[in-house]
C-alpha positions in Angstrom: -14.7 184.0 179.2 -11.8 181.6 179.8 -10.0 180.0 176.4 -9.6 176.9 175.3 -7.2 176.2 172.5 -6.3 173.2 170.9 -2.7 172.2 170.1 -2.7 171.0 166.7 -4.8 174.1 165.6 -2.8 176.9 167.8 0.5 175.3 165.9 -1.1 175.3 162.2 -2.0 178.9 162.5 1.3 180.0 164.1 2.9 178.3 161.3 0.6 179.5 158.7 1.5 182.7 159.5 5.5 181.8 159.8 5.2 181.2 155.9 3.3 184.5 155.5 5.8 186.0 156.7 8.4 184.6 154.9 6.7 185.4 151.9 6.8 189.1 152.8 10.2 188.9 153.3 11.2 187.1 149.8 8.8 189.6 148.3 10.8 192.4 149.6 14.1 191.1 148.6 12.2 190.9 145.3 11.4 194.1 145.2 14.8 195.4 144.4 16.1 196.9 141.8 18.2 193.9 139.3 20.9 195.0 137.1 21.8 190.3 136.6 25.6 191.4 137.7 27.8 188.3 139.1 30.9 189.9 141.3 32.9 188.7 143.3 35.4 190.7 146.1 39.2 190.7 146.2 40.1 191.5 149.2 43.6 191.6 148.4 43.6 194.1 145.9 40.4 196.0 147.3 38.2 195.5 144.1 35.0 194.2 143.2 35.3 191.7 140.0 33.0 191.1 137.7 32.4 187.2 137.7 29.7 186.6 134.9 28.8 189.0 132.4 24.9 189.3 132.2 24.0 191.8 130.3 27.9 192.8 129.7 29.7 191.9 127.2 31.6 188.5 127.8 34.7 190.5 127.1 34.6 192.4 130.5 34.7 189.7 132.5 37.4 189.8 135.3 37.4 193.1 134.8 37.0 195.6 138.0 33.9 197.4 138.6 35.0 200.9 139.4 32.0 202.7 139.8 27.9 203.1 139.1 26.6 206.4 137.7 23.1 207.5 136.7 22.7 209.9 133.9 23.4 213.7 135.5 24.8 212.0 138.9 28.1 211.6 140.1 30.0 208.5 139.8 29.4 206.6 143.0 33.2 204.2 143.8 32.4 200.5 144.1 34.8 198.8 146.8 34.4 195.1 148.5 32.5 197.4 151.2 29.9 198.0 149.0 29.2 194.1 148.6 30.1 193.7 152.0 27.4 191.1 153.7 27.0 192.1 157.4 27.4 195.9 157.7 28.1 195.7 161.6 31.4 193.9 160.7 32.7 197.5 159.3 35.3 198.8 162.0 34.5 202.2 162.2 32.1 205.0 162.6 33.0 207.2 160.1 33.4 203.9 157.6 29.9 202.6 158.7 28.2 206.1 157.4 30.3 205.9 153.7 28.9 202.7 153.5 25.0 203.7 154.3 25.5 206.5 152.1 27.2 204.8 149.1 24.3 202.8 149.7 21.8 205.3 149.3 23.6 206.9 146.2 23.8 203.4 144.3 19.9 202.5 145.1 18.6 206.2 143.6 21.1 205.6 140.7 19.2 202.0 140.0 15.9 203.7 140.1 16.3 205.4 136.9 15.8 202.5 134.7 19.5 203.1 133.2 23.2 203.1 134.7 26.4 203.1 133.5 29.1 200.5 134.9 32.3 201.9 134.8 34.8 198.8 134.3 38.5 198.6 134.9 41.3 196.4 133.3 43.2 194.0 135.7 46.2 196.4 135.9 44.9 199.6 134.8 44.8 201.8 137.7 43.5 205.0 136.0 41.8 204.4 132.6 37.9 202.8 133.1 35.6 201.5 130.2 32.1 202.3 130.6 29.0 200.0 129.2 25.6 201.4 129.8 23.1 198.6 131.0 19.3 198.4 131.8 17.9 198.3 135.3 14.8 196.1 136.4 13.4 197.5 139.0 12.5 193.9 140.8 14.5 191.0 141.1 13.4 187.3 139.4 12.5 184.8 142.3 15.2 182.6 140.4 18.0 185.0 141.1 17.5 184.8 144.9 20.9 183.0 145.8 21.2 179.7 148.2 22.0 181.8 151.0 18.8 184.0 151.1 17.1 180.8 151.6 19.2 179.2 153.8 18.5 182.0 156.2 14.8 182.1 155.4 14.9 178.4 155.9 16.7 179.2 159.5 14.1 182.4 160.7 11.3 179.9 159.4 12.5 177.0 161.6 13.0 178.9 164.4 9.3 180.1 165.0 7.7 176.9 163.8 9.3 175.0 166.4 9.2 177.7 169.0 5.0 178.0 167.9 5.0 174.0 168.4 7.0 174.0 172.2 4.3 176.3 173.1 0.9 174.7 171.6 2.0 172.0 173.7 3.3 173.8 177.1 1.2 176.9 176.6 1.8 177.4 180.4 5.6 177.0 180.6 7.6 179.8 181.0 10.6 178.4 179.5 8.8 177.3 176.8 7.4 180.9 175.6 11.4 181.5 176.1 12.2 179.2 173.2 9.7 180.8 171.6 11.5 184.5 172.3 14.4 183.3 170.9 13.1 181.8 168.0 11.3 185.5 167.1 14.5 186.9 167.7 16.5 183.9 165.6 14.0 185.1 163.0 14.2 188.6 162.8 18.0 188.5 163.1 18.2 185.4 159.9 15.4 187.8 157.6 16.7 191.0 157.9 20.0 189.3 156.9 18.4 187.3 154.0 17.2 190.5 152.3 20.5 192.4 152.6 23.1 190.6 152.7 22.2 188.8 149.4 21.5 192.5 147.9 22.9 192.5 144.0 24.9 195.8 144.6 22.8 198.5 147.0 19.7 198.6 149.3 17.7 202.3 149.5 19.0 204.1 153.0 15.8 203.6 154.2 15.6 199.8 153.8 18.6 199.0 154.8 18.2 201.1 158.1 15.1 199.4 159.0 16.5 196.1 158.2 19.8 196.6 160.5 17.9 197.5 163.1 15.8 194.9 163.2 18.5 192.2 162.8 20.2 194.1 165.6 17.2 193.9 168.3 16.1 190.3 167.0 19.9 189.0 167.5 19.8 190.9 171.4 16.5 189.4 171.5 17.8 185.6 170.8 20.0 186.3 174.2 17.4 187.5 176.0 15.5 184.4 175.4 18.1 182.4 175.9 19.8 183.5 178.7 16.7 183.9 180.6 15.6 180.0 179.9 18.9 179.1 181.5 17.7 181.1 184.8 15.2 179.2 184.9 15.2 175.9 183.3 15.3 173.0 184.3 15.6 174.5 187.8 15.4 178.7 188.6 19.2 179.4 189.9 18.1 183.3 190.8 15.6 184.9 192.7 12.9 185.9 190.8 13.4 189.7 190.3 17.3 188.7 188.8 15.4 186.6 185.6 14.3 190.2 184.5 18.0 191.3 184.9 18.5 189.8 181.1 15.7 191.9 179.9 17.3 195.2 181.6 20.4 194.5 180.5 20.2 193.7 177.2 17.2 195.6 176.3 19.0 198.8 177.7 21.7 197.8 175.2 19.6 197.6 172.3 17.9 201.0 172.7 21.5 202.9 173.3 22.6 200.8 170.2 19.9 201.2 167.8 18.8 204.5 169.0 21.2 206.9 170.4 23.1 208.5 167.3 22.8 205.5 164.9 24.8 203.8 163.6 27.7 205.5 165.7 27.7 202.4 168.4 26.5 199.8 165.9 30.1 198.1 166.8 29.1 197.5 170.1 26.6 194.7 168.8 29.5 192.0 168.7 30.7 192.8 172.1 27.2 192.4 173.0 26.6 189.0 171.6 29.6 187.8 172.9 28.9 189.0 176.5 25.3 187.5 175.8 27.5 184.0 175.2 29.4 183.8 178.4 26.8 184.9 180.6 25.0 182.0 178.8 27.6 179.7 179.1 27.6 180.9 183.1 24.6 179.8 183.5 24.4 176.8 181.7 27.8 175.8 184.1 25.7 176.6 187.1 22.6 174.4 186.1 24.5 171.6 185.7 26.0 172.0 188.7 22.8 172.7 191.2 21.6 169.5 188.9 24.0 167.2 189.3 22.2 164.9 191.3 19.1 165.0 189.4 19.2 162.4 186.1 16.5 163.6 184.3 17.9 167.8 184.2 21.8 166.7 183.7 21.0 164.4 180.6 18.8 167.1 179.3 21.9 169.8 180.1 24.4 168.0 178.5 22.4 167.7 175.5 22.1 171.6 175.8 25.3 172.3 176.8 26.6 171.1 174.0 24.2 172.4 171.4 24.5 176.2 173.0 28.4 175.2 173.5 28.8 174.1 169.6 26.5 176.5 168.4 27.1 180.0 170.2 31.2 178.8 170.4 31.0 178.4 166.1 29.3 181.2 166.1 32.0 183.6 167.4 34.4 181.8 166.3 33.7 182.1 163.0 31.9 185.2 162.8 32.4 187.5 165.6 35.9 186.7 166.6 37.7 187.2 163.3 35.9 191.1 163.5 37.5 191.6 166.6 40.4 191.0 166.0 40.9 192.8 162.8 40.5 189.6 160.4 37.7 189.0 157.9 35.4 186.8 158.6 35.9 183.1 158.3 32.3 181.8 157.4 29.8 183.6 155.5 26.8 185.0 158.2 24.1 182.9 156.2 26.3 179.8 157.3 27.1 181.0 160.7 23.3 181.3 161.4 23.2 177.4 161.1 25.2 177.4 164.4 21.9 179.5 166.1 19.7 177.1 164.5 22.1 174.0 166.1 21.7 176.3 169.4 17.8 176.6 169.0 16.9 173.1 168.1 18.8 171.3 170.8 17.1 173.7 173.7 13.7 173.3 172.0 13.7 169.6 171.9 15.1 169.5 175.9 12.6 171.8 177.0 10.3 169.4 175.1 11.9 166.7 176.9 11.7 165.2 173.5 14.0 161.8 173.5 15.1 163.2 177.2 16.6 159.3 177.5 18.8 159.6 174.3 20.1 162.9 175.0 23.8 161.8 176.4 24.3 159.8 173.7 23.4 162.8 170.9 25.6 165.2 173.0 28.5 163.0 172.6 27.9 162.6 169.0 27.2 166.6 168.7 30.4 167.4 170.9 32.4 164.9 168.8 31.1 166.7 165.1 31.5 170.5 166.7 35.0 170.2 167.9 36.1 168.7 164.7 34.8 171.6 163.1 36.3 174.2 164.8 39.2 171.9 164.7 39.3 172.3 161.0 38.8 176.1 161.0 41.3 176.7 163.4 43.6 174.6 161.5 42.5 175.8 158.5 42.7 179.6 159.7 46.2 178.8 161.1 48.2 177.8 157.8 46.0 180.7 155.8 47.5 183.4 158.5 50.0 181.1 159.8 52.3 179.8 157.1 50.6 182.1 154.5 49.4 179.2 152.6 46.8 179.2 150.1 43.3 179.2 150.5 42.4 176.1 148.8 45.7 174.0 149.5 45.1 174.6 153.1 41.4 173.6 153.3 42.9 170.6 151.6 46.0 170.1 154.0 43.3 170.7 157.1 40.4 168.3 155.7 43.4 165.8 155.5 44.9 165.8 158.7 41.9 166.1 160.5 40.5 162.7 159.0 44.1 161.4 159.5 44.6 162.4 163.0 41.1 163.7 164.8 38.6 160.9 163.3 40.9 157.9 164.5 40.7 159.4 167.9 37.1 160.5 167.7 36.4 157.0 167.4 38.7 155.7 170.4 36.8 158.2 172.5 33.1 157.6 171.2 34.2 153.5 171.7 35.6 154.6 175.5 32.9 156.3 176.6 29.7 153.9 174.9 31.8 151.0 176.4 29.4 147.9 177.5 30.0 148.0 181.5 27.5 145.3 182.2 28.8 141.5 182.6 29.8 139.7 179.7 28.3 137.5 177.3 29.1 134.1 178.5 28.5 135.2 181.7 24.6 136.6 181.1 24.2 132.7 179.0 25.0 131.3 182.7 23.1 133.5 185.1 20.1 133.4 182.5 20.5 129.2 182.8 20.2 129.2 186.5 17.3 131.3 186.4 15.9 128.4 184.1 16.7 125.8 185.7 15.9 127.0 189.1 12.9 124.4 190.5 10.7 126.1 192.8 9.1 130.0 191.4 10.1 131.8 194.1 13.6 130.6 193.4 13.9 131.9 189.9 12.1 135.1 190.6 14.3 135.9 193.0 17.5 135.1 190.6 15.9 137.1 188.0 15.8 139.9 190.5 19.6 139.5 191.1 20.4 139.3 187.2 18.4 142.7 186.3 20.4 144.4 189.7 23.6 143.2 188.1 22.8 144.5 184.7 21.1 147.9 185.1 22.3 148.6 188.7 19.0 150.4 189.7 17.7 152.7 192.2 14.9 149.6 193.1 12.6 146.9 191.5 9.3 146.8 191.3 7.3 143.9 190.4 4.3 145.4 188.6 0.4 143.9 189.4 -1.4 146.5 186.7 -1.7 145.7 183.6 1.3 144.2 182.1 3.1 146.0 179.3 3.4 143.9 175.8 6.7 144.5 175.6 9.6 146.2 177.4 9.7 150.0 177.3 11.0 153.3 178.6 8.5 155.1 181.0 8.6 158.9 183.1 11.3 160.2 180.1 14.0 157.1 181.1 13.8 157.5 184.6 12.4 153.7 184.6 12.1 150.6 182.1 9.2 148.4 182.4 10.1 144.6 181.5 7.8 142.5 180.0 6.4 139.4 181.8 8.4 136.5 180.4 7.4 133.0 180.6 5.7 132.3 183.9 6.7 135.2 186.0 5.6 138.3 186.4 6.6 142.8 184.6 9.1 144.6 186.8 9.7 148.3 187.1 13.2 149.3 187.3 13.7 152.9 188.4 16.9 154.9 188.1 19.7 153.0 186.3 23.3 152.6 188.0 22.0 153.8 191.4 20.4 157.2 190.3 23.2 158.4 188.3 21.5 158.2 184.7 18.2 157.9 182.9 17.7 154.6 181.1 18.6 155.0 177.4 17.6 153.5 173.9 20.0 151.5 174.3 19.4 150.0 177.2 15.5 149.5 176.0 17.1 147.3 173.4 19.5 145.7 175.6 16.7 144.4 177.9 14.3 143.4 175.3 17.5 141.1 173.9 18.0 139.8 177.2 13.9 139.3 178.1 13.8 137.4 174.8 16.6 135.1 175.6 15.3 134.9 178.9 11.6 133.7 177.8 13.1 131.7 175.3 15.5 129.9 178.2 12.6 129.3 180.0 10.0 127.9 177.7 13.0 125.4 176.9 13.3 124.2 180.2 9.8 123.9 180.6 9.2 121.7 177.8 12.3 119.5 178.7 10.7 119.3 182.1 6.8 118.6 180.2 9.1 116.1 178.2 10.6 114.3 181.0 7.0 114.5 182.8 5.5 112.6 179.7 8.1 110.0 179.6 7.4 108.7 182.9 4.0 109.1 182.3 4.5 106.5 179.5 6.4 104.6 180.7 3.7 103.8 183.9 1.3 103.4 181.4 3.3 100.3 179.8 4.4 98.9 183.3 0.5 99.1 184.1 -0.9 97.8 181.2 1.4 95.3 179.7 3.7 94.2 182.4 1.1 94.3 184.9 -0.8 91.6 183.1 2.1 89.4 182.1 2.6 89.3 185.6 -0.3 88.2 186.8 -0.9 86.0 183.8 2.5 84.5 185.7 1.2 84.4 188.6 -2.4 83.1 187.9 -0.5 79.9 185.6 -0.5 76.4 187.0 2.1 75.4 184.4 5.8 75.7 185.3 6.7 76.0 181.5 3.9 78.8 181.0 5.2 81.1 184.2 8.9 80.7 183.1 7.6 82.3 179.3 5.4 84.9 180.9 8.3 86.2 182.5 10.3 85.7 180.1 8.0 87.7 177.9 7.8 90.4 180.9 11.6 90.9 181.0 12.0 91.2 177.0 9.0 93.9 177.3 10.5 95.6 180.6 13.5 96.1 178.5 11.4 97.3 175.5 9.7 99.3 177.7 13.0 101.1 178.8 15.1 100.8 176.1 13.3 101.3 172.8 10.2 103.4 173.1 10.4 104.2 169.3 9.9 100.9 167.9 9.6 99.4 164.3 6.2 100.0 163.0 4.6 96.4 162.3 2.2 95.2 159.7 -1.5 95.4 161.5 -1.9 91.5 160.7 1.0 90.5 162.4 0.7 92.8 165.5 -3.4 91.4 166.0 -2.4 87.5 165.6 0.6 88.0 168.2 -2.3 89.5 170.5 -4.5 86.8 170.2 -1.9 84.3 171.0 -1.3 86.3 174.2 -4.5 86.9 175.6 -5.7 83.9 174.8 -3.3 81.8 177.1 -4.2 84.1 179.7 -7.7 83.5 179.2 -7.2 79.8 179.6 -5.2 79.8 182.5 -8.1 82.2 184.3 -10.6 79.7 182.8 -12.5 81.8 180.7 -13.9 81.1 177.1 -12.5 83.1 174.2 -14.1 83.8 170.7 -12.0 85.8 168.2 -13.8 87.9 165.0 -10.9 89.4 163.4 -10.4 90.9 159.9 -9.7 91.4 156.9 -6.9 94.2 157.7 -5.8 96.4 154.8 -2.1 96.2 154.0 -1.1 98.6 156.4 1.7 99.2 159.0 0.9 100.8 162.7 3.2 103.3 164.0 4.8 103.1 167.7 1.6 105.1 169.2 -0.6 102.5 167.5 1.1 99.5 168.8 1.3 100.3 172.0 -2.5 101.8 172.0 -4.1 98.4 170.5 -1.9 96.5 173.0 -2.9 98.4 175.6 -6.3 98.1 175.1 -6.6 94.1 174.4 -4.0 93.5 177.7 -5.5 95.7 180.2 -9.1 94.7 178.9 -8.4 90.9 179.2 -7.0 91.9 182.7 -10.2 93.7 183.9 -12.5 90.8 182.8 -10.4 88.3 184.4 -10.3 90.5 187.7 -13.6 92.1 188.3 -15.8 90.9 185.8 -16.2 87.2 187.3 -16.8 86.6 183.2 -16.6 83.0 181.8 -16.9 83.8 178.3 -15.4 86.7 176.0 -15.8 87.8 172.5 -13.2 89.9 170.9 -14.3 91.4 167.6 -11.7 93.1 165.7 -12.8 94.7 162.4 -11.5 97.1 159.9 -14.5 100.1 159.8 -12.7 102.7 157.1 -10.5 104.2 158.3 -10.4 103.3 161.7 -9.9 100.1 163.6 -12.5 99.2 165.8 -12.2 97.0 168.8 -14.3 95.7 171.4 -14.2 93.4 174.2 -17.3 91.7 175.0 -18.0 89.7 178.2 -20.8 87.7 179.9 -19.7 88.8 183.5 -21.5 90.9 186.3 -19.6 93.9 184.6 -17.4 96.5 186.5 -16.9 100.1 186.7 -14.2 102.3 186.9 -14.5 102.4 190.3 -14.4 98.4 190.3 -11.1 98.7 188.1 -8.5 100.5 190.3 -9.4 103.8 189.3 -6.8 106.9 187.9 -5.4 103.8 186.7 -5.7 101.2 184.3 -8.8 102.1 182.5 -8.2 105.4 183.1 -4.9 105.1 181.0 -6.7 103.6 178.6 -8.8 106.4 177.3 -5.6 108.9 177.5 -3.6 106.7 175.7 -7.0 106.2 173.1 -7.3 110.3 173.2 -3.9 111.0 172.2 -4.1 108.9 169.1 -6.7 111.3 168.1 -9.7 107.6 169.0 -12.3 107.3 171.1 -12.9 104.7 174.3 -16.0 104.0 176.0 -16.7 101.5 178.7 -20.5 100.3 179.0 -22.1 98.1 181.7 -24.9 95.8 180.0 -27.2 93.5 182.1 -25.3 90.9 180.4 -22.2 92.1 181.2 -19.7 94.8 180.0 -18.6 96.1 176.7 -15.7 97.6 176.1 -15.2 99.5 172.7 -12.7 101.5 171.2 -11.9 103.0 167.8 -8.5 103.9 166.1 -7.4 105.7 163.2 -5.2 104.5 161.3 -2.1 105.9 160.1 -0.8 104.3 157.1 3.0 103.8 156.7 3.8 101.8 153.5 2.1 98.9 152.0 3.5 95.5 153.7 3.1 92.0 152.2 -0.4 90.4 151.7 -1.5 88.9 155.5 
């Protein structure tokens, strides 16, 4: 029967049972006998203090804790072994067994119920004090320290995003990888939690299973790891060497954990620290069979960096101070942050999570880890150096690292994030042509050329599916889909700066800045071009309709007088025409009488009759739009009568119908048609001159003649004068 699983389900049950486990480990670190002790270790004089009292008297504290003793036992010594957090860090054999079976000794003594402390004066070195105190034999929840849940927090992480890689690539080797070495990041962070947050001792038995587990789940985290980097993103051995990992390190963990325990427990460091540099091998190697592939070496340097900041704070912190003879320089619950800084960065690569941003995240993640270790090193080096005190010199370093390193941090960060494309007033110029370009071949090809200059990609693609809304990243960066802007068509642009890089967040924003201005540019243009186009539009109209029929009103005129003020008349309205298309808005009265004085010359010169019904007008002013429509219409209808109609009597009627103006031209003719009228003309401007004053026009032929009617809203401005 084949299985189906589904991804959001398979990842709420593995993380279900991540916090079930977790649980199980608080409840055993619970489970522990509690004295409600607070020491602290002196290194310096090899002596456990007492730090607050608990259920000793206040008077004992900084006093030395010599010794625990149950009633009819022997005094068991107390030394900063006992409290000592990570076992393995011990140097030798025979110091590793004391400390298992001090261990032992100090747990049975806490079983009784009832101890007694033995306490030492600072500079007594013989005579103790000893105060008898209650054992609980489990520990409050509230007593469990920050550490034990910062390394709960870490082992709880760890499988919850290994259990999420793999709901989603449940068939990628490299994913169940991550999810090795998130078991082993867990068992390794646990185990830790339970002892090395212990009050003062852990039963043999408990601790034994404990180191032993954090010892395989530690060896475990490397084989994971180093295994993923055989073969992710690309398989650098043949496939029999990615077992090698396995071997190896398995082989180490049973001679380790098995053969005469805990004789070659030290061995463990040497182990992780081989595990590191085979790592960092084979991270090296990847990026090099990858160099010419975007997609793996933005994804490696992410990685690099994260195992590089992660694994190198690691042993420098933790492993490389053991080796060397020095304590420790960062507690293990904070050192496991650096596995989780390792574990986080591979899972989100192998999840190709972000795969675009990852350069920029490296840099930022390179920039923060080598100011750490900067610090420690510094810090480390006037400690052991210059024999400076601890707190002065965490001081002295935190200061001259913001003094010195973070300028320069910044320099770099600013170096390498530099803008490379063109600059701004150069982008306003290219973006213009491409605006202002006529034909749209022309400015598809200049947009071509802009987007080559900015992005320097692999190719263009102009895309004929559907369109995307806006711009975005596509295939993990490897292209960036542009938007259609105004009039022309989405592109595809594949591979920035010739193959070398995947397309970033940054560049997504760039381009939809750039598409933006671009539409922007070119809706402008267009509507200067619609504005231009409208112009002349208008201004034809007024040549047809009102210089047109002074013209021939000129022409038609037997009197000398009367053709010298028609063209009179035409010049001052040519120049009108031309010159000052915004006029003065004029009182309606004023603007029909003037009409009627007009047409009605023409009329008589063509011979034709003329009756006027006009009025009453309400004290109203016409705008520009209003003026030149009624004129228009009473000019260019007169003309068509006295041209096609073969009329000889008109009637204008004039009237004021609330709230429009009607008008209508009334003739006894044969009537004419558009046709008959020069058509796409003169009538024709008539109704779009009509229609864009928000009237209506309508010619009708009658078997009387023709009637032309029109009506106008009107648009009040102020009140004028009584007509």
């Amino acid at each position: 029967m084949k299985f189906f699983h589904t991804p959001g389900l398979l990842f709420l049950a593995c993380t279900l049972v991540s916090f079930v486990l977790a649980a199980f480990v608080a409840y055993v670190a619970m489970s522990q006998p509690w004295i409600g002790l607070s020491l602290a270790t002196d290194n310096s004089r090899g002596a456990v203090t007492l730090h607050a009292s608990g259920p000793v008297p206040e008077d004992f504290i900084g006093f030395d804790l010599a010794s625990v003793q149950a009633a009819g036992q022997n005094p068991i010594s107390v030394t900063p072994d006992t409290l000592i957090e990570e076992p393995d860090m011990i140097a030798t054999f025979e110091g590793l067994r004391k400390f298992y079976t001090d261990q032992g000794a100090i747990f049975r003594a806490l079983l009784t119920g009832e101890v007694t402390l033995a306490f030492r004066a600072p500079g007594a070195a013989d005579t103790t004090i000893p105060v008898v105190v209650e054992v609980q034999q489990t520990r409050p929840l509230s007593s469990l320290p920050l550490k034990f849940w910062t390394q709960l927090g870490v082992g709880v992480v760890g499988l919850v995003i290994g259990f999420w890689l793999v709901s989603l690539r449940i068939r990628d080797l490299a994913a169940w990888m991550v999810l090795l070495t998130g078991v082993g990041l867990a068992l390794a962070a646990w185990t830790a939690s339970v002892y090395s947050t212990r009050e003062i001792a852990l039963g043999y038995a408990t601790f034994k299973i404990a180191s032993h587990i954090n010892g395989v789940g530690t060896l475990v985290f490397g084989i994971g790891m180093l295994t993923l980097f055989l073969i992710y993103p690309r398989r650098i051995v043949p496939r029999l060497l990615v077992l090698l990992p396995t071997l190896a390190i398995g082989g180490m963990i049973i001679f380790i954990q098995v053969y005469d325990w805990p004789r070659h427990v030290g061995l463990l460091q040497d182990s992780v620290a081989a595990t590191m540099l085979a790592l960092l091998i084979a991270i090296a190697v990847q990026v090099f069979v990858n160099r010419h592939t975007p997609t793996a070496r933005a994804m490696l340097g992410w990685l690099g960096v994260a195992v590089s900041v992660g694994a190198g704070g690691f042993v420098v912190t933790a492993i490389l101070p053991t080796m060397l003879g020095q304590s420790v320089w960062l507690a293990q619950s904070t050192a496991f942050l650096f596995f989780l800084i390792i574990y986080v960065g591979i899972a989100l690569g192998v999840a190709r999570y972000r795969l675009f941003d990852l350069p920029i995240w490296s840099f930022r993640m390179l920039f923060y880890g080598v100011g750490v270790v900067l610090l420690l090193l510094l810090d480390a080096a006037l400690i052991f150096g210059l024999s400076v005190d601890r707190a002065p010199a965490l001081g002295m370093s935190l200061a001259i690292i913001g003094a010195v390193y973070l300028p320069l941090r910044e320099r770099a960060g600013a170096w390498l994030s530099r803008d490379r494309t063109m600059p701004p007033e150069v982008i306003y110029r290219r973006i213009t042509e491409i605006s202002h370009a006529m034909a749209p071949q022309k400015k598809q090809e200049e947009r071509l050329n802009f987007w080559q200059d900015v992005f320097d990609p692999l190719s263009i693609d102009t895309v004929t599916s559907e369109a995307p809304g806006d711009c975005r990243l596509e295939q993990d960066g490897a292209a960036l889909a542009l938007a259609p802007v105004f009039g022309l068509p989405p592109l595809r642009l594949s591979w920035a700066r010739k193959g070398t890089r995947l397309f970033s967040s940054r560049d997504l924003q760039r381009a939809r800045t750039l598409s933006a201005f671009m539409d922007t540019s070119l809706r402008q243009n267009q509507t200067y071009l619609d504005a231009i186009a409208s112009e002349r539009r208008r201004i034809n109209r007024d040549m047809h309709d009102n210089i047109g029929v002074l013209l021939i009103g000129a022409l038609r005129s037997d009197s000398q007088e009367r053709k010298n003020d028609l063209i009179r008349q035409t010049l001052f309205d040519l120049r009108e025409i031309v010159s000052n298309p915004d006029q003065d808005a004029h009182p309606l009265g004023h603007i029909v009488a003037d009409l009627r004085a007009q047409v009605s010359r023409h009329l008589e010169d063509a011979r034709i009759a003329a009756e006027w019904q006009a009025g009453p007008f309400p004290h109203v002013e016409l705008n520009t739009a209003l003026v030149q429509t009624l004129r228009a219409l009473m000019l260019e209808g007169t003309n068509n009568v006295i041209r096609h109609s073969g009329a000889t009597q008109v009637m204008f009627r004039i009237t004021y119908d609330a709230p429009d103006l009607s008008v209508m031209i009334i003739d006894d003719g044969s009537g004419f048609s558009t046709e008959a009228a020069r058509p796409g003309s003169g009538l024709k401007n008539l109704a779009e001159r009509v229609s864009q004053v928000s009237g209506t026009f309508d010619l009708e032929r009658t078997t009387t003649g023709s009637v032309l009617s029109a009506r106008l809203p009107l648009v009040p401005k102020e009140a004028s004068a009584e007509l």
